[in-house]
C-alpha positions as CSV (number, residue, x, y, z in Angstrom):
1,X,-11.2,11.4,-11.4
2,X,-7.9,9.7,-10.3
3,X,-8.2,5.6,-10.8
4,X,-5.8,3.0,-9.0
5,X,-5.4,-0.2,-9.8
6,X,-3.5,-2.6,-7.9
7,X,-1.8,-6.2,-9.1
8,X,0.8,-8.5,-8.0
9,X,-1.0,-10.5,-5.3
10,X,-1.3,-14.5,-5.3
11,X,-0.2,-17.0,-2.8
12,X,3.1,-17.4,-1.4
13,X,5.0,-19.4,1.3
14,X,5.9,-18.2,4.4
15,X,9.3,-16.1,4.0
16,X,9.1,-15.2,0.4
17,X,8.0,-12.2,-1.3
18,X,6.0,-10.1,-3.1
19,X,6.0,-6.9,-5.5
20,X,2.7,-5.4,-5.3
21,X,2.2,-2.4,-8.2
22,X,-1.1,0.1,-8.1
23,X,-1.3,1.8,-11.3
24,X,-2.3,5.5,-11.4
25,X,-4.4,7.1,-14.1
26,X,-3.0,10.6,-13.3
27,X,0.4,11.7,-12.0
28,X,1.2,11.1,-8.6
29,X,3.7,13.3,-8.3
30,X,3.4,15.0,-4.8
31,X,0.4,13.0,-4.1
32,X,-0.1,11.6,-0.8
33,X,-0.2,7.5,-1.4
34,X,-0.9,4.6,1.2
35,X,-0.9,1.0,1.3
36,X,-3.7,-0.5,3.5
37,X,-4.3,-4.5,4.3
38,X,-7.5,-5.9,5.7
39,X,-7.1,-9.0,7.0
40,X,-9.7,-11.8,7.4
41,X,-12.2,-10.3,9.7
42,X,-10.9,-7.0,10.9
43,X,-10.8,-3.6,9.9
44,X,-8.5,-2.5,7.0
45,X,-5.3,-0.7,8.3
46,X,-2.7,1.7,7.1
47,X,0.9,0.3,6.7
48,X,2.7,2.3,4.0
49,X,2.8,6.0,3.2
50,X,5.0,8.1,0.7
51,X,4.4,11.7,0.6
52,X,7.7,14.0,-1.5
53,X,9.5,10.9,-1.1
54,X,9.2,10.1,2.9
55,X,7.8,7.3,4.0
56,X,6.5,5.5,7.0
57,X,5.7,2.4,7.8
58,X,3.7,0.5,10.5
59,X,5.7,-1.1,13.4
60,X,3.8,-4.8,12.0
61,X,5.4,-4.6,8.6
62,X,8.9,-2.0,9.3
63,X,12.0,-3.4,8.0
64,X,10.2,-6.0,6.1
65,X,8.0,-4.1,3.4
66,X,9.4,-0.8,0.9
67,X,7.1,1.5,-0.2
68,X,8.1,3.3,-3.5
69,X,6.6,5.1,-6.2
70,X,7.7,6.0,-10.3
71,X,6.3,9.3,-11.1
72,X,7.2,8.7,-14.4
73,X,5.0,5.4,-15.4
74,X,2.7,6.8,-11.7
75,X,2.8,3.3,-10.5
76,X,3.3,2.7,-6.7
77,X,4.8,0.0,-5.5
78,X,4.8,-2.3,-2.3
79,X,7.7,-4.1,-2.0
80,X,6.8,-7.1,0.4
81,X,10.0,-9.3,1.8
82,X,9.6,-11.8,4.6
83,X,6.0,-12.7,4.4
84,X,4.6,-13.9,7.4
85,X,1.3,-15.7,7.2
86,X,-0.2,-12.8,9.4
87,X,0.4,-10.4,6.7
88,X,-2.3,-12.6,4.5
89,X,-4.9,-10.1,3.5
90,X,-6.5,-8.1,1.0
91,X,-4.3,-5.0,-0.2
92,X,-5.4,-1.6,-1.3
93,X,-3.9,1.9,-2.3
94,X,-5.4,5.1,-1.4
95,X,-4.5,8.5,-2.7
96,X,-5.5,11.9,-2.6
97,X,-3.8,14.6,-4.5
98,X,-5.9,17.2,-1.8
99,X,-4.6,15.9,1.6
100,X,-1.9,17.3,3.2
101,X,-0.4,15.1,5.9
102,X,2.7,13.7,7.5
103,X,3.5,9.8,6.0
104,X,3.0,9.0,9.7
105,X,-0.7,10.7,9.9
106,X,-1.5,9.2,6.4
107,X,-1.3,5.8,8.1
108,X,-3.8,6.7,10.5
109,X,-6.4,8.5,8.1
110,X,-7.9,5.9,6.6
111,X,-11.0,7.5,6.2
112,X,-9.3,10.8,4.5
113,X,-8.1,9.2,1.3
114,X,-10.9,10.0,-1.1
115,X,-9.5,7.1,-4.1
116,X,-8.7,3.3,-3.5
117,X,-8.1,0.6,-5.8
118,X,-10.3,-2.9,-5.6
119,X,-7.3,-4.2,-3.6
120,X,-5.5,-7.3,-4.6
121,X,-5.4,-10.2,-2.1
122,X,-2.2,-11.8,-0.8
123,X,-2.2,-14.9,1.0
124,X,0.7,-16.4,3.2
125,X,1.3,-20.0,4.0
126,X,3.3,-21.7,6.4
């Protein structure tokens, strides 16, 4: 059973940034990966995906946030520039080595990805 485990939140001002890293107990290797966020309050919400290397990103965090993965070490990585005190929230990765899906459709399956990490919380100050 695939296992994920995420790291690399904390606290951080407003405009700096973050690595986050979800370890993999399996390859990922053409495996479809995510990065969700649940914020204080609301439902959690897709805003990364990597499948064969293409990604896509939420309009909230595009341009700000790189999704990227090592199939080598199978670590994903959420690379989090910018950091707006709206993107506080508690982080998670999904994956699913049995989905098949566009990165944009993976954003919006939440409910498809059958292994997620304990998520790793990220908080933003202004």
């Amino acid at each position: 059973q695939l296992q994920l485990v995420e790291s690399g939140g904390g606290s951080v001002q407003a405009g700096g940034s973050r690595r986050l890293s979800c370890v993999a107990s399996d390859t990922i290797d053409g495996v479809c990966m995510g990065w969700f966020r649940q914020p204080p309050g609301k439902e959690r919400e897709g805003i990364a995906s990597i499948i064969d290397g293409i990604t896509n990103y939420a309009d909230s965090v595009k341009g700000r946030f790189t999704i990227s993965k090592d199939t080598a070490k199978n670590i994903l990585y959420l690379q989090m520039n910018n950091l707006k005190p709206e993107d506080t929230a508690m982080y998670y990765c999904a994956a699913d080595p049995f989905l098949a899906l566009t990165p944009a459709q993976a954003l919006n399956s939440r409910g498809d990805f059958g292994y997620w990490g304990q998520g790793t919380q990220v908080t933003v100050s202004s």
